[in-house]
N, C-alpha and C positions, 0 to 999 in steps of 0.2 A: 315510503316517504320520499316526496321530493327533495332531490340534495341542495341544499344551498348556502350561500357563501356566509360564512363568521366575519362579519366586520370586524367583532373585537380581536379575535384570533390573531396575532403578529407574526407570530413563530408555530414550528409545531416542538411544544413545549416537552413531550416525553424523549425526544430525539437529544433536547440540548442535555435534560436532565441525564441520559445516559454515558450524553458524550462529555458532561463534567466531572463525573464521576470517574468516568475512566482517564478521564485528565489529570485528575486528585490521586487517583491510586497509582497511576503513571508516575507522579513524580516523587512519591512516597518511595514505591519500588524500587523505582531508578536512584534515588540516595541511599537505600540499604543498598542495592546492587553493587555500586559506584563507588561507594567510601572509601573502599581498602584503595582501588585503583586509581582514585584521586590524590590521598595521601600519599601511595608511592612515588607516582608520575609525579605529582607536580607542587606535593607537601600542602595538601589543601582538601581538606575529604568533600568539601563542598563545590568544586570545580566544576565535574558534571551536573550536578543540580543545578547552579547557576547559569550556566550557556543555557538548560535545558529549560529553566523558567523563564527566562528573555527572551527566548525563542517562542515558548507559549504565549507568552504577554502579545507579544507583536502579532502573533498567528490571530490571536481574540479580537485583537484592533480588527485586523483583514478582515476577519471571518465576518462581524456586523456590520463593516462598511458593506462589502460584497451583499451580504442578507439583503440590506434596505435599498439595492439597486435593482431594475428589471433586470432581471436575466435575461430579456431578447436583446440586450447592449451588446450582449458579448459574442452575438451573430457576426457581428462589426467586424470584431478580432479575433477569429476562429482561426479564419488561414494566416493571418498573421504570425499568429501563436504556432502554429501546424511550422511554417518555415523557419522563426525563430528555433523551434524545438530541435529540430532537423540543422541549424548552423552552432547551435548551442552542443552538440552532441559532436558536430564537426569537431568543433574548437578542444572540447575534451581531450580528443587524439591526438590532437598535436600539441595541444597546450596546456593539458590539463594536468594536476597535481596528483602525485601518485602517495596514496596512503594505507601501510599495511598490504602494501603488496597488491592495492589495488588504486588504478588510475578512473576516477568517475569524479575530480574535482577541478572546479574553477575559481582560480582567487578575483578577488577583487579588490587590492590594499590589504587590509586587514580583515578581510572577509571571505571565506568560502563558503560554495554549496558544490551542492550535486544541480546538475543540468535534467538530469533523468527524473528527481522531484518533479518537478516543473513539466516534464514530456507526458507524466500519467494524467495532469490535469489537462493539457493542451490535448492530448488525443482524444478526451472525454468531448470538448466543450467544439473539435475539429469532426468527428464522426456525429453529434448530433444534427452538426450544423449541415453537413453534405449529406445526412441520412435522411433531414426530415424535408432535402431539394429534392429528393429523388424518390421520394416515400411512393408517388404511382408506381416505380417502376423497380419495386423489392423483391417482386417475385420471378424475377428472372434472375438467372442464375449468373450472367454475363454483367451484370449490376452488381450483386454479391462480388463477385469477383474482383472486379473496377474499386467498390471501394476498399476492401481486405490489401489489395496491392498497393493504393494511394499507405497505408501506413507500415510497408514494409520497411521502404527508408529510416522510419525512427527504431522499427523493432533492430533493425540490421545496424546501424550504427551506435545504439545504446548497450546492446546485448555482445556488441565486442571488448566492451569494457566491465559492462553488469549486464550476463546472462537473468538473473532473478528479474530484475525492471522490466528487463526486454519478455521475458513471460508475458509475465504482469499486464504488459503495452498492448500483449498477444489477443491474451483472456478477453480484456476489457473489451475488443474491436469486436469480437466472435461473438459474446455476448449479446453488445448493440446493435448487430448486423441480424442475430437472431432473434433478438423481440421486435424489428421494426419489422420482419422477414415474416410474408403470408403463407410460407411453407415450408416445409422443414425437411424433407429429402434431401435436398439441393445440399444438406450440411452435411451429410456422408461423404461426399465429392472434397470439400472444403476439408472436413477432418482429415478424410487422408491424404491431402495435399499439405497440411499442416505439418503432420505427422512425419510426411517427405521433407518438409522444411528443416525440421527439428535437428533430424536424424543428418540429414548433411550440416547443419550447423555443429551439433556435438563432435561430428566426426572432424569438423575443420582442427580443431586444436586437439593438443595429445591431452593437456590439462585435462580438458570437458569428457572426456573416456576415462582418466585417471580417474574421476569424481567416482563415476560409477564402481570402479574396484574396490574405493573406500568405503563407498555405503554400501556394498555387499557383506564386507572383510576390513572392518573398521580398525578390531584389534591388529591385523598385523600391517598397520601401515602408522609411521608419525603423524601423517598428516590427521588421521582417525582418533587422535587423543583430544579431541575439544567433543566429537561428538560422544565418547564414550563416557568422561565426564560428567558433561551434560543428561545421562540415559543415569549415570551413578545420582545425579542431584535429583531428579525424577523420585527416582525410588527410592531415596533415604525421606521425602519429606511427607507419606504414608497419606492420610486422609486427613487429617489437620495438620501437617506442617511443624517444623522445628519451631517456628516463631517469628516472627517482623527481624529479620535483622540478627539471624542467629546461623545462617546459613556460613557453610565450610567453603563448597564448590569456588563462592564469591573470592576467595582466600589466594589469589593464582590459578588455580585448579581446572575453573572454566577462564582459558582466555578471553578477554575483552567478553568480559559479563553483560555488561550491560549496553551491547548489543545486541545480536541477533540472539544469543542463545537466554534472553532476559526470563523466559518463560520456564527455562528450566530451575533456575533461580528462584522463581514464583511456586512454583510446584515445590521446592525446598522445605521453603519459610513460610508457605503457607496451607501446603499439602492439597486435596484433591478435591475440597471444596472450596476455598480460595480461587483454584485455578478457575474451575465451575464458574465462582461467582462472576468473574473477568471474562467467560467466553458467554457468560448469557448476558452482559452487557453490549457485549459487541453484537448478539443475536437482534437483540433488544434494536441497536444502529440498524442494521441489514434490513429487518420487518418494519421500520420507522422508511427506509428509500424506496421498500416496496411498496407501501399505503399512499408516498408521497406522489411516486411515479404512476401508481395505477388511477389517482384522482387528478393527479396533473391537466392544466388548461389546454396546452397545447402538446403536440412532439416532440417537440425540441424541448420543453420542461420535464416530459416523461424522461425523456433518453440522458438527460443530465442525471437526473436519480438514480436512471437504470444503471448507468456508468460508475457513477459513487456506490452501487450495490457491489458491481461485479469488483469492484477495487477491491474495495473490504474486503469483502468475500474469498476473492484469490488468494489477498494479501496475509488473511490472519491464517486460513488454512495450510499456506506453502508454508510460514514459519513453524505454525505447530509442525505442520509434518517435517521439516529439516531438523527440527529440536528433537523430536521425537525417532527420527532418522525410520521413518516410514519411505521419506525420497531423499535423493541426494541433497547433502548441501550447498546451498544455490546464496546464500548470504542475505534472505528476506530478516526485514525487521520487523517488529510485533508495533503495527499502526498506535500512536500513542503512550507507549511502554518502553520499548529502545530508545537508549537515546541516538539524537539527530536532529539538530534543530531546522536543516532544510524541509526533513520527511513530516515535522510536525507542523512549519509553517503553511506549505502547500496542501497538507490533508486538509487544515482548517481554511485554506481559503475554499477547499472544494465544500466543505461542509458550511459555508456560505453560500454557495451556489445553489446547492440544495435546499438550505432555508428559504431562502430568495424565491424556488419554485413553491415551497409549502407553505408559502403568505398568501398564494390566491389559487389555492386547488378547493375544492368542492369537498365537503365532510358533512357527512350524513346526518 
């Protein structure tokens, strides 16, 4: 059958429905998660939940403004985006607010984020824009090259403050560079020149080698008491879970719960089909950016998707595996679940970009 286009179509409706759901159970989670450490901190067990649903609210606003716009607008502001990211990240270093022992924030009055939020979207919407200029000439290997290095700057200067982002930043380029890319050899050259990257990066700081002695030999080091915790909440919550809101770990036990390590929390309270249920939701996202990317109008609508794929993707895998202490702990948040009201407003604008390509892609 010939493919052609759904007038009525607006949205691609399975995509939203998954990503409501996880929005709903996100913020459910995050107030069991949160309670006790709202109440302590700041005598308010609703404290996290509220930044965290204002932050959603606004994100929902974005996300349909963005949906009902063409995405070839944002051709316009690519490299704008690409240098703001790159002075935004600048700023961080010298001016940026240090919390929890980590510096990754910019106030503004009464307002922080993270800069790095904002650099995953801009490398997405900057690598489609230079990938689909140059899309004749992807098969050469000196092109690969050309653009991998145009985004070292933001990996290099993001990844001195948040190694995880700077991954993340890594993934998403390699990715994009390898679905526009008519050959694939060429990424054996690229992987171990990554790899050389990595490897002198981790070595720069004693911290970044410390990490690794801790995720070897967790128990004998302090710093190893959140992930062991965490591996303890794992496995007390069996295959249905103690219950919504009946978890221990939450209790002090895992530090700052209801961030990074929010999934072991979930594995707690809701045990091993709960967790299931949350990671075939986000499945559910990942195979909605691939349907969307492979029936995309043009390239630069594909490679938007592709980008919101490999985000996800990265991003929900590096947390399991840091929670589950499969890899070092790199400080990744569970997309929708942690809270962070920067990390959830910029996902949802990305997830407007996406919608925006799956209003005029072709379905069968």
């Amino acid at each position: 059958m010939t493919p052609t286009k759904s007038k009525n179509r607006k949205y691609d409706y399975t995509l939203l429905t998954a990503l409501f759901m996880l929005m709903i159970m996100g913020l459910i989670i995050l107030y069991s998660t949160s309670a006790y450490n709202g109440e302590v901190k700041f005598h308010d067990s609703f404290y996290y939940l509220k930044k965290q649903a204002f932050a959603t609210c606004l994100g929902i606003v974005g996300m349909f403004v963005i949906a009902n716009m063409d995405y070839h607008i944002w051709k316009n502001f690519a490299l704008l985006g690409y240098f703001t990211a790159i002075l935004l990240s600048i700023a961080v270093i010298f001016v940026g607010d240090e919390y929890n022992g980590s510096k990754r924030w910019l106030s503004l009055g009464p307002l922080s984020f993270q800069p790095s939020e904002f650099s995953k979207v801009a490398i997405i919407l900057f690598l489609a824009w230079v990938v689909s200029r140059n899309v004749k000439e992807m098969g050469k290997l000196r092109t690969l090259i050309k653009i991998m290095v145009m985004i070292l700057p933001i990996v290099g200067l993001v990844g001195a403050s948040n190694l995880s982002t700077a991954i993340i930043i890594l993934g998403i380029g390699v990715i994009l560079v390898f679905v526009a890319s008519p050959k694939y050899a060429q990424f054996l050259v690229m992987g171990a020149a990554g790899v050389g990257f990595m490897t002198i990066f981790l070595a720069l700081e004693s911290y970044r080698l410390e990490r690794l002695e801790i995720w070897r030999n967790p128990e004998n080091f302090e710093k190893g008491y959140q992930t062991l915790q965490g591996l303890y909440a794992i496995g007390s919550g069996g295959l249905f879970g103690r219950g919504l809101g009946e978890s221990v770990q939450k209790l002090g036990f895992v530090p700052e719960a209801q961030n990074d390590m929010i999934f072991s929390i979930i594995c707690e309270e809701l045990g091993l089909f709960g967790a299931g249920f949350i990671l075939i939701l986000f499945l559910i996202l990942i195979w909605r950016f691939f349907v969307i990317a492979t029936h995309a109008k043009d390239l630069f609508g594909a490679l938007i998707a592709s980008g919101a794929m490999a985000h996800m993707m990265i991003q929900v895998i590096l947390n399991i595996a840091v929670v589950t202490n499969t890899i070092p702990n790199t400080g990744i948040t569970l997309p929708f679940i942690s809270y962070g009201g920067t990390s959830v407003v910029f996902l949802l604008a990305e997830m407007g970009l996406v919608l925006s390509v799956s209003k005029v892609v072709y379905f069968r």
